[in-house]
TIRO-2110 file (N, C-alpha, C; in Angstrom, 1 decimal):
// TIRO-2110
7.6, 1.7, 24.0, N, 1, A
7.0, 2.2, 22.8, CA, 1, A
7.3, 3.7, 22.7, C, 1, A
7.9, 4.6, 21.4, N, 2, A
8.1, 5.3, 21.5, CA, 2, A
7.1, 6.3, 21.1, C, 2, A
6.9, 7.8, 21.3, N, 3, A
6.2, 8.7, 21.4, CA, 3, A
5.1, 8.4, 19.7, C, 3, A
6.0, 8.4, 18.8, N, 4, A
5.4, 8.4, 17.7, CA, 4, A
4.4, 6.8, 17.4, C, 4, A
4.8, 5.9, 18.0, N, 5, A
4.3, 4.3, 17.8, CA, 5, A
3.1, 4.8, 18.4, C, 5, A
3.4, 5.5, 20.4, N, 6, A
2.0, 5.2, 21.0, CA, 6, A
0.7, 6.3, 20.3, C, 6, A
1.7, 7.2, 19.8, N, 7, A
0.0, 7.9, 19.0, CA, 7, A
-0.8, 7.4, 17.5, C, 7, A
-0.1, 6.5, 17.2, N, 8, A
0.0, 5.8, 15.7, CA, 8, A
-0.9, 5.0, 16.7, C, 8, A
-0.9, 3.9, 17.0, N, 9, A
-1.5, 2.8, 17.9, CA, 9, A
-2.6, 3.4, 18.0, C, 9, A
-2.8, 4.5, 20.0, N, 10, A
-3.8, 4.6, 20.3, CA, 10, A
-4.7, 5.6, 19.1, C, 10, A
-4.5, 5.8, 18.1, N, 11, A
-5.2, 6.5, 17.1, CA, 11, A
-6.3, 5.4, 16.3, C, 11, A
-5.5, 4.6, 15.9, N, 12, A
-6.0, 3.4, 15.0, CA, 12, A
-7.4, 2.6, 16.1, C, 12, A
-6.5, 2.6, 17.2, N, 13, A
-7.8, 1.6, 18.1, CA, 13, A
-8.9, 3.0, 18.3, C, 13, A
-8.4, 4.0, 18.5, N, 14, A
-9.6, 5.1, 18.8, CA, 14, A
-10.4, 5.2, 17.7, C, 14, A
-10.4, 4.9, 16.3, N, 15, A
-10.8, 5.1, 14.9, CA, 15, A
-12.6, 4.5, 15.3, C, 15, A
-11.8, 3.3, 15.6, N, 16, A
-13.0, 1.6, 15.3, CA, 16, A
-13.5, 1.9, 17.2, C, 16, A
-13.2, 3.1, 17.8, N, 17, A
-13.9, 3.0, 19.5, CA, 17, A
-13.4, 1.7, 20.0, C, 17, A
-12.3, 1.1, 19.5, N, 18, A
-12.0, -0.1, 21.1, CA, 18, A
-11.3, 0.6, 21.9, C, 18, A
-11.6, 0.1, 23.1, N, 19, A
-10.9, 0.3, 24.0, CA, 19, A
-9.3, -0.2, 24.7, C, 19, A
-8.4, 0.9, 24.3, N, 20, A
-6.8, 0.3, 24.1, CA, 20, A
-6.7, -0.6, 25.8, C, 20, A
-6.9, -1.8, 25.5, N, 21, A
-6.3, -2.6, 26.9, CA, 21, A
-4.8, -2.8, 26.4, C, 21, A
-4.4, -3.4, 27.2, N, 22, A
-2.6, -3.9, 27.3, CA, 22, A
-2.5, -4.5, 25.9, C, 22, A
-3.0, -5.7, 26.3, N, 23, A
-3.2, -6.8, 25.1, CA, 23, A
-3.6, -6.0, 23.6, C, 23, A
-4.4, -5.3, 23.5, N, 24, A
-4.7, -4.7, 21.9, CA, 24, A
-3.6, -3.6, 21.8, C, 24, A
-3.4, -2.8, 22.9, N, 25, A
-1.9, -2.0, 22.5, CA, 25, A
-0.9, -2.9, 22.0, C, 25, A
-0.6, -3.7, 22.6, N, 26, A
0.6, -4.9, 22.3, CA, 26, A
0.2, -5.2, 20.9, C, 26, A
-0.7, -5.9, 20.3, N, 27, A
-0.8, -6.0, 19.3, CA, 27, A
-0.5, -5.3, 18.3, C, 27, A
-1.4, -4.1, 18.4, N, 28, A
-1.7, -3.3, 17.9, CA, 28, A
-0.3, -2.5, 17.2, C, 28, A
0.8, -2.4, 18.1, N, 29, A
2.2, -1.9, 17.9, CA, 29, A
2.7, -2.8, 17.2, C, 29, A
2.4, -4.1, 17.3, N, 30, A
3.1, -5.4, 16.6, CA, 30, A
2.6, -5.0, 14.8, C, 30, A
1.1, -4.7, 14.8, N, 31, A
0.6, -4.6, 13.1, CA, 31, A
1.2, -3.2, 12.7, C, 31, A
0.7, -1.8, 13.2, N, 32, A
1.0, -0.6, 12.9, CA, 32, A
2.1, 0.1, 13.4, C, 32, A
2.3, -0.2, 14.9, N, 33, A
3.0, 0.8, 14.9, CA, 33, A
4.5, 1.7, 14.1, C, 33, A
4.4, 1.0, 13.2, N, 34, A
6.2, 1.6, 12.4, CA, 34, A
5.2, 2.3, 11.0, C, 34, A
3.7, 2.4, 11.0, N, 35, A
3.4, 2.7, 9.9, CA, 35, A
2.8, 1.9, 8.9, C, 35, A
3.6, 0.6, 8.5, N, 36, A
3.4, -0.4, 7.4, CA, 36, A
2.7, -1.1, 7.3, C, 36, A
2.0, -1.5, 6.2, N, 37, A
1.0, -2.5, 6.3, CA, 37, A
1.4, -4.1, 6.3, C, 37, A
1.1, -4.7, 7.1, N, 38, A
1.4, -5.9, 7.1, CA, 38, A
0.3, -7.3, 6.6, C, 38, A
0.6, -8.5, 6.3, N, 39, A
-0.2, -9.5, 6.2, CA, 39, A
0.4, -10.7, 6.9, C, 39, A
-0.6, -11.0, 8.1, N, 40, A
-0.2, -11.8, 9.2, CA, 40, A
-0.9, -13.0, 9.2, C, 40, A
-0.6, -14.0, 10.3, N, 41, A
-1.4, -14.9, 10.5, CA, 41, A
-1.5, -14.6, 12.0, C, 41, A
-2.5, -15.3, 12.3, N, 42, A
-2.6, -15.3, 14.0, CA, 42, A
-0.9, -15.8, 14.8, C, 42, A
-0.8, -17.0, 14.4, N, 43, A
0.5, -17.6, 14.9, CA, 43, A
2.0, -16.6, 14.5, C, 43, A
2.0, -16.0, 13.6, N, 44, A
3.1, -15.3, 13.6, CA, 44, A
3.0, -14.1, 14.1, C, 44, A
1.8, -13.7, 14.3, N, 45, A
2.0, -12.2, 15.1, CA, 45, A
1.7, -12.7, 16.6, C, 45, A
1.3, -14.2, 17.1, N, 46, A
1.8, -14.6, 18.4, CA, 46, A
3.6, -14.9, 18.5, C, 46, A
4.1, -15.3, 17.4, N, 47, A
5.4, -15.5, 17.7, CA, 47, A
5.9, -13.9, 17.7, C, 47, A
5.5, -13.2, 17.1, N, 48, A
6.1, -11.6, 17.8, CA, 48, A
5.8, -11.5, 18.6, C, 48, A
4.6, -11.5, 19.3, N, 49, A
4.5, -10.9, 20.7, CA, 49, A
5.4, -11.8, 22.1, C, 49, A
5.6, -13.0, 21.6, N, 50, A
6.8, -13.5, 22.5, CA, 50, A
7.9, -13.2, 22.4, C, 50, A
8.3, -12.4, 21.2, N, 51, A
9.6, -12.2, 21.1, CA, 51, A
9.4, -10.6, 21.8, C, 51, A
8.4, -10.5, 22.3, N, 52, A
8.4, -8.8, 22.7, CA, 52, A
8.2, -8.5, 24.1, C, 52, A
8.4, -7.3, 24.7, N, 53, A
8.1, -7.5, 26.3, CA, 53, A
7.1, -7.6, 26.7, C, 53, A
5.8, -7.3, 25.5, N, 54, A
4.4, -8.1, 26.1, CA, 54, A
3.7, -8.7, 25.2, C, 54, A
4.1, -10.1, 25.7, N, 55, A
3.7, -11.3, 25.2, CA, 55, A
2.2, -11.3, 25.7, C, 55, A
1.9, -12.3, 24.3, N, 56, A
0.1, -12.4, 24.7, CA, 56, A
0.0, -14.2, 24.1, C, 56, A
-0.9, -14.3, 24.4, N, 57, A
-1.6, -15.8, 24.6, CA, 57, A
-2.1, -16.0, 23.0, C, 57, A
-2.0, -17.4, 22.8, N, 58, A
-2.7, -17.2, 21.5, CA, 58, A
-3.9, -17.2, 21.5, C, 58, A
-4.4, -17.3, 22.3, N, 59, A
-6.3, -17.2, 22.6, CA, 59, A
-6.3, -15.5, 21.8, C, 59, A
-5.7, -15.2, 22.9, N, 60, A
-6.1, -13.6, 23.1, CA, 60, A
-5.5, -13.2, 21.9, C, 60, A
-4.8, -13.6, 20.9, N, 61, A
-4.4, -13.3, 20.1, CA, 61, A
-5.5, -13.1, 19.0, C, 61, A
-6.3, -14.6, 18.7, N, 62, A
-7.1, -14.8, 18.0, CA, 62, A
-8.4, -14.2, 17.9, C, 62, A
-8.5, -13.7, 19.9, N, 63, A
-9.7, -13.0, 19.7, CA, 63, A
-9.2, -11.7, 19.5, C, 63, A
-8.3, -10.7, 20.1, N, 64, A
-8.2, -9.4, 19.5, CA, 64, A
-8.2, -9.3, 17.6, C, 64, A
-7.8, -10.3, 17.1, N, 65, A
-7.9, -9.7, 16.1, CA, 65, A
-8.9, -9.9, 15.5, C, 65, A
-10.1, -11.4, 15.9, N, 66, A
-11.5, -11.0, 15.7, CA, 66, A
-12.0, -9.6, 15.8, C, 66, A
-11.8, -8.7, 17.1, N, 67, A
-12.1, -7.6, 17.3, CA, 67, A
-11.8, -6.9, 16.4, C, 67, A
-10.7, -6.0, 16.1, N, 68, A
-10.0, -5.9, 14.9, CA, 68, A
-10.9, -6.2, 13.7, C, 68, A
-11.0, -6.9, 12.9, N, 69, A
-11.6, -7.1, 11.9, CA, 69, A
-13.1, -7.0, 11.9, C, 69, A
-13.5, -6.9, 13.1, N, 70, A
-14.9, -7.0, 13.3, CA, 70, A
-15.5, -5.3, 13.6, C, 70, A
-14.0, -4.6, 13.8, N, 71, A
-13.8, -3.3, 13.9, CA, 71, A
-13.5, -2.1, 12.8, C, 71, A
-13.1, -3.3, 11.7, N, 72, A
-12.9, -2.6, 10.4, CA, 72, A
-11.2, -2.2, 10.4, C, 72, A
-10.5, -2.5, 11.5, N, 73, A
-9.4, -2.3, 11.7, CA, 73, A
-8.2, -3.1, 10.5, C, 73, A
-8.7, -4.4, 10.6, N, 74, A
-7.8, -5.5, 9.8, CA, 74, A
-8.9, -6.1, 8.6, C, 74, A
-8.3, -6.4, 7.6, N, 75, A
-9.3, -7.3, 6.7, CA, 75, A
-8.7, -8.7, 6.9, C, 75, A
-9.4, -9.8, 7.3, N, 76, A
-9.2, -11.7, 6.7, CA, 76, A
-9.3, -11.7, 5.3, C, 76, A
-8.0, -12.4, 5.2, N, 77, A
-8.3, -13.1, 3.8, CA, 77, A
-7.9, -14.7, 3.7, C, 77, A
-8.5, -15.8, 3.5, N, 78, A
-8.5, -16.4, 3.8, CA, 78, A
-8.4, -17.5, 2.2, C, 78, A
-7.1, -18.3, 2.4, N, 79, A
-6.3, -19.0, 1.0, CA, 79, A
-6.4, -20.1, 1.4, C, 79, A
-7.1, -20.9, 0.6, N, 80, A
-7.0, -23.0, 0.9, CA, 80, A
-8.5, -22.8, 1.5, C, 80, A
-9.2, -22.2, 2.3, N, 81, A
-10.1, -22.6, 3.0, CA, 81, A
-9.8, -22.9, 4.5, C, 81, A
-8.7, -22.8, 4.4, N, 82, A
-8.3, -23.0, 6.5, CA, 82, A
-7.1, -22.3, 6.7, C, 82, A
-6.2, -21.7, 5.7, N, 83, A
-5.6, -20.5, 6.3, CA, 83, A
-5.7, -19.2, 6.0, C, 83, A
-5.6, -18.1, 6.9, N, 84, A
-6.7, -17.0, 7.3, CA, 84, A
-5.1, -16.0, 7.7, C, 84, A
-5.3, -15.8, 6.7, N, 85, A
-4.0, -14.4, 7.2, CA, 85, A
-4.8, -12.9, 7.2, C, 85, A
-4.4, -12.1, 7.9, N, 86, A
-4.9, -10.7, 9.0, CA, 86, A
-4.0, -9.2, 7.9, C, 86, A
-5.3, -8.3, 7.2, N, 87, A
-4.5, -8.0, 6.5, CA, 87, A
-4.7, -6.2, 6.7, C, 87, A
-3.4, -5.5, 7.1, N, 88, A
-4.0, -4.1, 8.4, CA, 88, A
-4.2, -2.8, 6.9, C, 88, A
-4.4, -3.6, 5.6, N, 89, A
-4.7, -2.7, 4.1, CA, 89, A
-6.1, -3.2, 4.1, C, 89, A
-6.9, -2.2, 4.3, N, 90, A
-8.3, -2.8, 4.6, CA, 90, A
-9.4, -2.2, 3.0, C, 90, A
-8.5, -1.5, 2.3, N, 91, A
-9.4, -1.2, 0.8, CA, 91, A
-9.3, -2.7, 0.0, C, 91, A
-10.0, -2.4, -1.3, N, 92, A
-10.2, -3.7, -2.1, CA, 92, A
-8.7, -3.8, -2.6, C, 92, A
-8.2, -4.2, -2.4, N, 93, A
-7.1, -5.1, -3.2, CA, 93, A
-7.1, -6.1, -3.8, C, 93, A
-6.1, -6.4, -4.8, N, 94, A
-5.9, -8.5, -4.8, CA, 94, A
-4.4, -8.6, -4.2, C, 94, A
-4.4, -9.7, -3.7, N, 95, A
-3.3, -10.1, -3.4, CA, 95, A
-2.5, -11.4, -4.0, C, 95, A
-1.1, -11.3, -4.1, N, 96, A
-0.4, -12.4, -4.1, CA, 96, A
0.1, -13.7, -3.1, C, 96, A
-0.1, -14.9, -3.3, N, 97, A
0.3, -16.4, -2.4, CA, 97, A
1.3, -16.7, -2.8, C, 97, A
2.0, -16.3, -2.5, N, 98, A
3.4, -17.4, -2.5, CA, 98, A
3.3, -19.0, -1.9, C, 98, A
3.3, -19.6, -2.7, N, 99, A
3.1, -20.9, -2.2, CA, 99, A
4.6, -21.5, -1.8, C, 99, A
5.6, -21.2, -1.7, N, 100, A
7.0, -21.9, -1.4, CA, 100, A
6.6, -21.5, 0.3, C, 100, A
6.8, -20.6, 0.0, N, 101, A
7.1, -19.9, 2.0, CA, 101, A
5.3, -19.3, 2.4, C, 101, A
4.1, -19.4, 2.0, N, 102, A
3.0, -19.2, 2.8, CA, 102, A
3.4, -18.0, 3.1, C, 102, A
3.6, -17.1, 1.9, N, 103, A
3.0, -15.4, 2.3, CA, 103, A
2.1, -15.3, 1.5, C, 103, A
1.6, -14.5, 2.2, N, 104, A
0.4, -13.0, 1.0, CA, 104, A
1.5, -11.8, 1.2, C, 104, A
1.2, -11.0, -0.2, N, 105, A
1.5, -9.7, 0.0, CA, 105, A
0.9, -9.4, -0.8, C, 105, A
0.7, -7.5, -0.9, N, 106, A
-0.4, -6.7, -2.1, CA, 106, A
-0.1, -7.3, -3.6, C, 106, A
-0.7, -7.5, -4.0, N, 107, A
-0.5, -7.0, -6.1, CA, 107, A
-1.3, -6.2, -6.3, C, 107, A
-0.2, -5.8, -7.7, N, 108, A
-1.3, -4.3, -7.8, CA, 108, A
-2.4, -4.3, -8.9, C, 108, A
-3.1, -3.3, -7.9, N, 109, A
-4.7, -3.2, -8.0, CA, 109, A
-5.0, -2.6, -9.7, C, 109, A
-4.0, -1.7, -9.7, N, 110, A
-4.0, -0.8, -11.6, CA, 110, A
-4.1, -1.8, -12.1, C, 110, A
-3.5, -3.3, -12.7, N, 111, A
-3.2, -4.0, -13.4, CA, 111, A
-4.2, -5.4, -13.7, C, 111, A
-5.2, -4.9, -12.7, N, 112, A
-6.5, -6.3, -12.1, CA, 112, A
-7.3, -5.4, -13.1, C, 112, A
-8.3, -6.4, -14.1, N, 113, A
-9.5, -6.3, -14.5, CA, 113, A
-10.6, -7.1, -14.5, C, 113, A
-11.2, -6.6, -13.8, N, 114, A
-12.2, -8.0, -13.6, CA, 114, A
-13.8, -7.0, -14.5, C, 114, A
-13.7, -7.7, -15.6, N, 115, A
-14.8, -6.8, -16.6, CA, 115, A
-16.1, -7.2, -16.4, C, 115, A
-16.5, -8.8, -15.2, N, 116, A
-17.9, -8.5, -15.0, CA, 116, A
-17.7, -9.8, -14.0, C, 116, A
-19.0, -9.9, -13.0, N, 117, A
-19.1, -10.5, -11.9, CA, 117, A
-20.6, -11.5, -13.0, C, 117, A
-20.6, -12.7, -11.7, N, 118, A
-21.7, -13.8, -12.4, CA, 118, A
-23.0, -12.7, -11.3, C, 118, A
-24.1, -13.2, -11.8, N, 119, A
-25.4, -12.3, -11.3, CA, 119, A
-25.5, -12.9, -9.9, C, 119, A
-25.9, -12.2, -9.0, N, 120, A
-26.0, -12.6, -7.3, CA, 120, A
-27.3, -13.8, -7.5, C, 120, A
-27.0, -14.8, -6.6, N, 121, A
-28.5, -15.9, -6.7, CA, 121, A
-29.8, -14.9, -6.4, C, 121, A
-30.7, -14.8, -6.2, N, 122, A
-32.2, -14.9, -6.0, CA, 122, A
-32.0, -14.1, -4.7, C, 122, A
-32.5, -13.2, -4.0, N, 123, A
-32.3, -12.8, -2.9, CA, 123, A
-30.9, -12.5, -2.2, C, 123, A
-29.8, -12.4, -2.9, N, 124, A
-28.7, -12.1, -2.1, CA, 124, A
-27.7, -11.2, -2.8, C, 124, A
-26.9, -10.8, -2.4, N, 125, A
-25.9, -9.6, -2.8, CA, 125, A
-24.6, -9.9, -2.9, C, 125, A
-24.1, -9.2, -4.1, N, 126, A
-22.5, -9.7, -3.4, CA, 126, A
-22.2, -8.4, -2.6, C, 126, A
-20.9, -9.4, -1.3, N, 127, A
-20.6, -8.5, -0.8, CA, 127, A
-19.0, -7.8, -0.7, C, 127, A
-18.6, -8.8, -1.3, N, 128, A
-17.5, -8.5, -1.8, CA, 128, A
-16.4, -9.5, -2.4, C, 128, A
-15.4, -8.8, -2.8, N, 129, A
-14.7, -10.2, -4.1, CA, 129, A
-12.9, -10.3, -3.4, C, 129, A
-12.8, -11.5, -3.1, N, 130, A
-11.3, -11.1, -2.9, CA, 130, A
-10.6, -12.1, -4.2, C, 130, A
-9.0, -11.9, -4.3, N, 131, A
-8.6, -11.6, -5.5, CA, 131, A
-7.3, -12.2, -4.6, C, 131, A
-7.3, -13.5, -4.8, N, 132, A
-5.7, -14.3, -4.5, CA, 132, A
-5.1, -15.2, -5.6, C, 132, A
-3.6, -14.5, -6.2, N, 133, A
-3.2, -15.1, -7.4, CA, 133, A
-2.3, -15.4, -6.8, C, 133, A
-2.0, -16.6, -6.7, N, 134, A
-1.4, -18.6, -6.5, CA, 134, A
-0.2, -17.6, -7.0, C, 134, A
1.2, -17.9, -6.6, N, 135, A
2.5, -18.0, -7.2, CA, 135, A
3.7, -19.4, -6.7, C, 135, A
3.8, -19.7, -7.6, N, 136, A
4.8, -20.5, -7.5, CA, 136, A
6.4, -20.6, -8.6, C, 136, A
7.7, -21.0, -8.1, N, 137, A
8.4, -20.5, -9.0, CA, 137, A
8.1, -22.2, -10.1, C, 137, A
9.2, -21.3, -11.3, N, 138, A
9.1, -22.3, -12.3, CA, 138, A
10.4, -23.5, -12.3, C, 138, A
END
């Protein structure tokens, strides 16, 4: 990992106070280190870390990035109800699904109007709105 990656990395984990073990550095280089924001799934950013010299388990996969999001590091967004892609753009956005190949990526946010929300039930709040618009070609 080069000079610029490991202060990018241990910066991000030092943000949210985890503590950089092996496994969350590894990761961690896999989501940020070049900068970019990515939108992952658990399994594809286990298939990077096999492709890399530090491979991690997909357990540990699943849990570091619980950590991560539980850290404010990553946002879940979660399309169908059982797939859960890891998203390292943690402000409100919507995003786009490509339904051919099972990506997310940003759409942009200028262009979204959402002119009013339904009233919260009786005792509860909203806590927040995610925004996934379906694409498919014609």
């Amino acid at each position: 990992m080069d000079t610029d990656t490991q202060t990018r990395v241990t910066d991000w984990l030092a943000k949210a106070d985890l503590r950089p073990t092996r496994q969350r550095l590894a990761l961690a280089s896999l989501l940020v280190g070049d900068g970019q924001n990515r939108h992952v799934t658990a399994e594809s950013l286990h298939a990077a870390s096999q492709s890399s010299d530090d491979a991690v388990s997909l357990a540990t996969v699943y849990n570091t990035l619980r950590a991560f999001c539980d850290a404010g590091l990553v946002r879940e967004v979660t399309v169908d109800g059982s797939k859960s892609y890891f998203d390292t753009r943690v402000d409100d956005h919507p995003h786009f699904y490509w339904e051919e190949d099972a990506r997310l990526t940003d759409a942009p946010a200028d262009q979204l109007e959402i002119l009013r929300l339904p009233d919260a039930p009786e005792g509860t709040e909203i806590a927040k709105v995610d925004v996934v618009i379906r694409l498919r070609k014609r």
